[in-house]
Steps between C-alpha positions, in 0.01 A plus 500: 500500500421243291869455399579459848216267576639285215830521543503380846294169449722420228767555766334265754429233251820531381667428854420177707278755725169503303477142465675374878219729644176388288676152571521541887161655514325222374757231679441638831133567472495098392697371746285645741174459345557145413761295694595647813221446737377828696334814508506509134454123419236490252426124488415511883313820486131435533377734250481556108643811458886673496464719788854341630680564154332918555641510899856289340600703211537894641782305771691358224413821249655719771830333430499412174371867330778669775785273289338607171496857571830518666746564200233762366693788577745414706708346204453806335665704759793253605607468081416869418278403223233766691684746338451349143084425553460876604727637172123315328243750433295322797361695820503326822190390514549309145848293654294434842178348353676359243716285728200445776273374231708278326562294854136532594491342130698196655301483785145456310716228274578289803101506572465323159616162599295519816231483329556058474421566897113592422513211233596228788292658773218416311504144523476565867178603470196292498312642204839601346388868566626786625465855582670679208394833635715457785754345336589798254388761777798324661725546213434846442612565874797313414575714222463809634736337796735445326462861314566664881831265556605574149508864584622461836825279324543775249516768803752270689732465205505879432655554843807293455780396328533169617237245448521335793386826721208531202411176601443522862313780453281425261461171730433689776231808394344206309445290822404825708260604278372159438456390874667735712223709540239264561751359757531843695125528497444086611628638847182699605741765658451804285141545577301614235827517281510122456278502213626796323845279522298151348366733232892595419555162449498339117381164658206690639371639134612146375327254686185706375584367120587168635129468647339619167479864601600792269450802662603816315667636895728177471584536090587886570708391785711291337546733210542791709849296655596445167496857396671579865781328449559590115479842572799436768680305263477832268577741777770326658659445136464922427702505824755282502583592086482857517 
C-alpha cells in the first residue's frame, strides 16, 4: 500500500493537478471570504469566528476532491496500465487505500494554507481571542469530509473509463450525500422518516464539529462512509478484473 500511496502523490505533484487544486481551494475560499460581499463575506459578518469559511469550503471541496479523484482509476483502465499494478504483489485493498489516501493526503494539504484565515479573523475580535476549540473541532470535521468525498471520488473513477463520467459522479454522490438528504428530509413529507434522512446527511454530522461538538455517533459516521465506499471500490474492482 504504501507504494501506492506514494506513488500516486508523486503523480499528482508531478502533474498541474495537485497544485491547480490546493491553488483553487484556497482562491475560491478567499475570494469569497474576503472580497465578494455575501453570505460568506467575512469583513461584514458580525462575529469573530470562521463559521462562513466551515459552511463555504464542503461546496467548493465537493468539486474540487471529485477533479482530484477522477483520473484515479479511470486512467488506469482507459491506458491498460490496471493490468501492470495488479502483475505487483499488492491485494486490492493495498491499490484502493493506497490511491484514496494519498488524495485525502491532498485534501488535508489544502487545509494548511487556511490556516492564515484563523490568523486574520483574529484581529476581528475585540480581545484578539478566539474559540480554538471550535475552531479545530471544525477542522477535524473538515478532514474527515473530505476523507468521505475522497472515497466517494475513488468509487466514481473505478466505474469508468472516461474521466469525464468519473467526474459527474463523483460530483453527484458527493452532493447527495452532502445535502441531498437533508434536502429530502427539509420537506416534512416523510413523517417520521425525515430525520432518519437529515441523519444520512454528512452536513448533518458536520455542522456538529463546526459548533464545537465531537460526538463519537458523528466521528463513526463519517468513518463508517469511508469504509462503505472503499469496500465498493474493492468489490466493484474484483468484478470488473476478474
Amino acid at each position: 500500500m504504501k507504494s501506492i500511496y506514494l506513488k500516486e502523490l508523486q503523480q499528482l505533484f508531478a502533474s498541474p493537478i495537485g497544485y491547480l487544486s490546493m491553488g483553487l481551494f484556497f482562491v475560491f475560499n478567499a475570494l469569497f471570504l474576503w472580497f465578494i460581499e455575501g453570505n460568506y463575506y467575512l469583513p461584514t459578518y458580525g462575529f469573530a469566528d470562521l463559521y462562513p469559511f466551515f459552511n463555504l469550503a464542503p461546496w467548493i471541496l465537493i468539486f474540487v476532491i471529485a477533479a482530484i479523484g477522477m483520473k484515479s482509476f479511470s486512467d488506469e483502465f482507459k491506458t491498460g496500465t490496471i493490468e501492470t499494478l495488479l502483475t505487483k504483489p499488492l491485494a486490492f485493498k493495498d491499490i484502493v487505500f493506497g490511491k484514496f489516501l494519498s488524495i485525502w493526503t491532498i485534501g488535508l494539504l489544502m487545509l494548511i494554507p487556511t490556516l492564515i484565515y484563523v490568523y486574520s479573523i483574529s484581529h476581528f475580535s475585540m480581545d484578539g481571542s478566539l474559540d480554538y476549540k471550535n475552531i479545530v473541532s471544525a477542522y477535524f470535521g473538515l478532514f474527515l469530509l473530505i476523507g468521505v468525498m475522497a472515497a466517494i471520488a475513488v468509487f466514481s473513477s473505478s466505474l469508468f473509463d472516461n474521466q469525464v463520467n468519473a467526474f459527474l459522479t463523483g460530483l453527484f454522490l458527493s452532493f447527495l450525500f452532502y445535502f441531498g438528504f437533508e434536502g429530502l428530509g427539509s420537506f416534512n413529507l416523510l413523517g417520521g422518516l425525515d430525520l432518519f434522512f437529515k441523519k444520512l446527511s454528512l452536513d448533518f454530522h458536520y455542522q456538529n464539529m463546526v459548533k464545537g461538538l465531537i460526538k463519537l455517533s458523528d466521528i463513526v459516521y463519517l468513518l463508517s462512509i469511508i469504509v462503505f465506499f472503499t469496500s465498493l471500490t474493492i468489490y466493484n474492482l474484483q468484478k470488473r478484473i476478474r
